[in-house]
C-alpha positions in Angstrom: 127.2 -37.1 75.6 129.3 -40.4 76.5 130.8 -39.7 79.8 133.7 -40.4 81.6 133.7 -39.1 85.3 136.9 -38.7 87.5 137.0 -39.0 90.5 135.1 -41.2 93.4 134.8 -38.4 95.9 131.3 -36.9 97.6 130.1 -34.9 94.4 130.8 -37.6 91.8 128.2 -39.7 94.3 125.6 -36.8 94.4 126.1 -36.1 90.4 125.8 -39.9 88.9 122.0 -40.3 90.3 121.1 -36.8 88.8 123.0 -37.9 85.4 120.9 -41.2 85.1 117.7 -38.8 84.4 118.7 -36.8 81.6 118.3 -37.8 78.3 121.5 -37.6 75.8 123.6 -38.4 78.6 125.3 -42.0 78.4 127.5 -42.9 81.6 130.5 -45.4 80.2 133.7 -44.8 82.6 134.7 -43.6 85.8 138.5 -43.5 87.1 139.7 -43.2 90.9 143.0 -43.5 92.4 144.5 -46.6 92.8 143.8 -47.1 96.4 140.0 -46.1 95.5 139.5 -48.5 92.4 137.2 -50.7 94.6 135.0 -47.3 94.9 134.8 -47.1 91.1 134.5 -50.7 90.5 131.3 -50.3 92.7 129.9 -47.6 91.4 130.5 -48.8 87.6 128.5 -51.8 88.5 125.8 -49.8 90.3 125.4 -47.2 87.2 125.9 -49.6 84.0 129.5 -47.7 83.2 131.8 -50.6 81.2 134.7 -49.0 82.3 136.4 -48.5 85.9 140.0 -47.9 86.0 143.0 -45.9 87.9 144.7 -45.1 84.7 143.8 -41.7 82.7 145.4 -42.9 80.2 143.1 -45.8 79.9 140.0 -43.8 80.0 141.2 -41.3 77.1 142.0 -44.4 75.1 138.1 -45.2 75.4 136.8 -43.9 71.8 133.4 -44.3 73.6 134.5 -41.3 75.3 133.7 -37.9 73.8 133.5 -35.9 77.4 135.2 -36.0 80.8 133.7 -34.7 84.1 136.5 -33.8 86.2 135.0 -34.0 90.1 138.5 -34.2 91.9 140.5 -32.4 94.3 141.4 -28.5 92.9 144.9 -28.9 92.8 144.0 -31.6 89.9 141.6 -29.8 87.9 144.1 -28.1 85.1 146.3 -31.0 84.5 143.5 -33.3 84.0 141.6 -31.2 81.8 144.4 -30.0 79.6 145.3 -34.0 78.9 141.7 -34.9 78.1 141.7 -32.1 75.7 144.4 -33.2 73.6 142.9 -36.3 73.3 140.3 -34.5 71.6 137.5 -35.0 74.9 135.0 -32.0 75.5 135.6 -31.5 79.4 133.4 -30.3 81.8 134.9 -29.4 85.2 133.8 -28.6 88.7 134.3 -25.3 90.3 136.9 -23.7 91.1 138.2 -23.7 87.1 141.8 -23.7 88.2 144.1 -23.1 90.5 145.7 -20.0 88.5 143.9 -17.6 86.0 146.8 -18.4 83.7 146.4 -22.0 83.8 142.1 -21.6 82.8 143.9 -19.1 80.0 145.7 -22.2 78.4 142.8 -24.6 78.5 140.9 -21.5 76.9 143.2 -21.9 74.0 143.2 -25.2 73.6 140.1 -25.9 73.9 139.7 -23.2 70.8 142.4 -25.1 69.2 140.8 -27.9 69.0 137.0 -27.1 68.7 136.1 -28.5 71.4 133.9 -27.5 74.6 135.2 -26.5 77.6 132.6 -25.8 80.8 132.8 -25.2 84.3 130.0 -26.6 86.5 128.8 -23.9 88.4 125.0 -24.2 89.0 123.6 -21.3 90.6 124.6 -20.1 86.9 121.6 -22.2 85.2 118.7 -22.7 87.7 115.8 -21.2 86.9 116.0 -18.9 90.1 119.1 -17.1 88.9 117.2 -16.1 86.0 114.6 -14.4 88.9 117.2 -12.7 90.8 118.6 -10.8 86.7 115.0 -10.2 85.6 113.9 -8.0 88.8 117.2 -6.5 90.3 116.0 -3.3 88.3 113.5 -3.3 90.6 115.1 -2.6 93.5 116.4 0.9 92.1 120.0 1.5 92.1 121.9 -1.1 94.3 123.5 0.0 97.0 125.0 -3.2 98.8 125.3 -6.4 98.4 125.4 -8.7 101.3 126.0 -12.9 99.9 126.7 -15.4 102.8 127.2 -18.9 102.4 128.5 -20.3 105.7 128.4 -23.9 106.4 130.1 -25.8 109.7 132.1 -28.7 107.7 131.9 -31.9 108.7 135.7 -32.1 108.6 136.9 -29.1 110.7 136.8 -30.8 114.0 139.3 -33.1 112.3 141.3 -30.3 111.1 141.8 -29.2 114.3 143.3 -32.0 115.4 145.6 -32.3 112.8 144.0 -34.8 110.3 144.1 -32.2 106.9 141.3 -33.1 104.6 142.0 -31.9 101.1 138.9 -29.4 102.0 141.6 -27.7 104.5 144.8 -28.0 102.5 146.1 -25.6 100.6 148.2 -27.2 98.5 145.2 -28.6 97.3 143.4 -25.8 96.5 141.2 -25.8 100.3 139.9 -23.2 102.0 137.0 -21.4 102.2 137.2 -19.4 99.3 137.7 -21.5 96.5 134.8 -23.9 98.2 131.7 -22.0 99.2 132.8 -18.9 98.4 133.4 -19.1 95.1 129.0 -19.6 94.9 129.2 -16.1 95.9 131.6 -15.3 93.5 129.9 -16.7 90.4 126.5 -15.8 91.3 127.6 -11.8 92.2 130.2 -11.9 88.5 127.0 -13.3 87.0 124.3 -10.6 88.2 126.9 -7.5 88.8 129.8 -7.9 86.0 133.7 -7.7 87.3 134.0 -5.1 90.0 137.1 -2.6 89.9 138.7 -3.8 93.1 138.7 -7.0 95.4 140.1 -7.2 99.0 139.8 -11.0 100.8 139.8 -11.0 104.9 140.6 -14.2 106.2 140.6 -16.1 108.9 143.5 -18.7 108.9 144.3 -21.6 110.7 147.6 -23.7 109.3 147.5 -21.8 106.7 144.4 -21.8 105.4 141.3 -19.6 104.9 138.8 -21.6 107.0 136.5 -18.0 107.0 136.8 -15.1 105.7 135.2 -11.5 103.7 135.3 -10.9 100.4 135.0 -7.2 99.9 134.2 -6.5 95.9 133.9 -2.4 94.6 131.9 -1.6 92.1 132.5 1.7 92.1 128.7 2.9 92.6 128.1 -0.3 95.3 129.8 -2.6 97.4 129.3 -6.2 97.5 130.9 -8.5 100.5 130.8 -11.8 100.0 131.1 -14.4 102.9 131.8 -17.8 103.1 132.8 -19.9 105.7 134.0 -23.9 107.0 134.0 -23.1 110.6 131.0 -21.7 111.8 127.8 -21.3 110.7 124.5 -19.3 110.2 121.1 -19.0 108.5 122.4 -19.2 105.1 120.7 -15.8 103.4 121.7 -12.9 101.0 120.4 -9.7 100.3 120.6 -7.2 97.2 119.6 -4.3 98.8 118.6 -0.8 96.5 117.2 2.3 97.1 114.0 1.3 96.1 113.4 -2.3 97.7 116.2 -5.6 97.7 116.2 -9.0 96.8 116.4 -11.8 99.3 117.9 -15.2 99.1 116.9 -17.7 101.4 119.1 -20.9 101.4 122.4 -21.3 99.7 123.7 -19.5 96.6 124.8 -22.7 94.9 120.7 -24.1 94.9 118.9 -20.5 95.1 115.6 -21.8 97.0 113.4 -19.3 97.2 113.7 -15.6 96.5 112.1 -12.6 98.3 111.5 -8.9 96.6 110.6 -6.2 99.0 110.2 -3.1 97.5 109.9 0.0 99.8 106.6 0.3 102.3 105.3 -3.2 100.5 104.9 -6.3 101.9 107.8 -9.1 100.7 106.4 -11.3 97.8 107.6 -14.7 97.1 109.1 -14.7 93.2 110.2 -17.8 93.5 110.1 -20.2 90.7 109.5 -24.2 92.1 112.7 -26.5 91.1 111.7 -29.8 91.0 114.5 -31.1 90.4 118.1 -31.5 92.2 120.0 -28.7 91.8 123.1 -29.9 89.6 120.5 -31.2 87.5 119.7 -27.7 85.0 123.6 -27.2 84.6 123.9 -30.8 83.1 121.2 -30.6 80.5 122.6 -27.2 79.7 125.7 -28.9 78.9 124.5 -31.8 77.4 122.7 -29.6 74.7 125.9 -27.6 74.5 128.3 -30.5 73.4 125.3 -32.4 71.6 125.0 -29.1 69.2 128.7 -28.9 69.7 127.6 -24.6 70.3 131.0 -23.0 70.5 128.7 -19.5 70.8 127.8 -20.5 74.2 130.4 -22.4 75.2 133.0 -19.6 75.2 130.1 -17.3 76.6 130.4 -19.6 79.8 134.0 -19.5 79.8 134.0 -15.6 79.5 132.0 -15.9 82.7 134.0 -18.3 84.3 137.5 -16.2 83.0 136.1 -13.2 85.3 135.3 -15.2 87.9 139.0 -16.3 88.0 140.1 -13.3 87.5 138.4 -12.2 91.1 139.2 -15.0 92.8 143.3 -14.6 91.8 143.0 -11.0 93.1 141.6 -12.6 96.5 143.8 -14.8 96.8 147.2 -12.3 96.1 145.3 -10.1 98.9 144.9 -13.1 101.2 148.9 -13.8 101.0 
């Protein structure tokens, strides 16, 4: 993989140490925004990339190129990734997809039209852990509820209160709650439970956005409420709960830290399994197998994944409105 990343923002900084490791990946561009080339300048030099520019344009030009990372602001995520696939780039993008389930449906197609992969980076999706939580929620008898929480006090919401809109609290930008630590929730309960018959979103707004709020998902049989929230916060934990024991989740859904099974009148047992590593790190060497065996197969079964996640958080989002 010979990798272009966009953007300069926090989770390009976090991603390009994590990159460095793995084997197969090659770092050769990065672009920013004009006003930002300094950033990518910087961190070009700092990660042996040749290329830093502001131009897209530029950086699909680069035959050294065969994959784009898209880590910028939601609103950007479609038309980036639709331009880089007509220039024949696999892309990889960061979560949420797209703004629209109709937009993700048009990358879908292109993507197919060209042969090329197409991947969201979602990692509670490929960590060992997640693997834990599928192989022992039998266990737990028939589920009953489903209680996911991922609340975290950002760092920019005393700033949003005072007026100052970070693109995490704009809307037009794709902000809010929901599409940022929610959507963990989302992915990790589509990927464990399947696409529930009915979605209902209960948020808390301030200048028009969802700074809190519940996600209520039926499954018919269960219920699963899903929270996520920017302007408070609590122990981060989440509980599968069945009539025959439940699964606990201690620490975020997007790094899956440790995991608890308690069946009924036993004491909990730690089924953990260590991580060593950071926790974007098992989603890139997923991907870098993925576009190094160019595996179409498991490429679209990602996306099938990622098209029902969509799919939920558009129904959220309709009920939100």
């Amino acid at each position: 993989m010979h990798l272009a990343l966009l953007g300069t923002g926090m989770i390009v900084k976090e991603v390009l140490p994590v990159l460095q490791t793995i084997d197969g990946i090659e770092l050769v561009a990065i672009m920013s925004t004009p006003r930002s080339l300094d950033k990518a300048q910087a961190l070009a030099k700092d990660y042996g990339m040749s290329q830093a520019s502001s131009d897209f344009s530029e950086i699909l030009a680069n035959e050294a190129v065969d994959t784009v990372y898209i880590g910028t602001p939601n609103h950007t995520h479609y038309d980036y990734a639709q331009k880089a696939l007509k220039a024949g780039k696999h892309v990889i993008c960061e979560k949420p997809f797209t703004m629209e389930a109709d937009q993700l449906e048009n990358l879908y197609q292109e993507a197919e039209k060209q042969g090329l992969i197409l991947l969201e980076a979602i990692t509670n999706q490929y960590l060992s852990n997640f693997q834990v939580l599928k192989d022992n929620l039998a266990k737990i008898g028939d589920l009953k509820i489903a209680n996911v929480n991922y609340s975290q006090y950002s760092s920019r919401y005393d700033a949003f209160k005072r007026g100052d809109i970070a693109p995490a609290f704009n809307p037009a930008m794709g902000g809010g709650a929901l599409r940022d630590l929610n959507i963990y929730n989302i992915h990790l309960l589509v990927g464990l439970l399947g696409q529930p018959e009915q979605v209902n979103y209960l948020a808390n707004m301030e200048r028009g956005v969802d700074t809190s709020g519940i996600l209520v998902m039926d499954y018919g049989s269960f219920k699963a409420v899903s929270i996520g929230a920017k302007d408070c916060s609590a122990e981060i934990r989440s509980t599968f709960q069945g009539d025959k024991g439940s699964l606990t989740i201690l620490g975020p859904t997007n790094s899956l830290p440790q995991i608890v099974l308690t069946l009924n009148g036993q004491e909990p047992i730690d089924i953990s399994q260590i991580n060593p590593h950071h926790r974007m790190y098992d989603e890139f060497v997923a991907f870098e197998k993925i576009i190094a065996e160019r595996d179409l197969a498991s490429s679209r079964k990602a996306l099938e994944h990622s098209r029902t996640v969509m799919a939920v958080l558009e129904e959220a989002a309709q009920s939100m409105s």
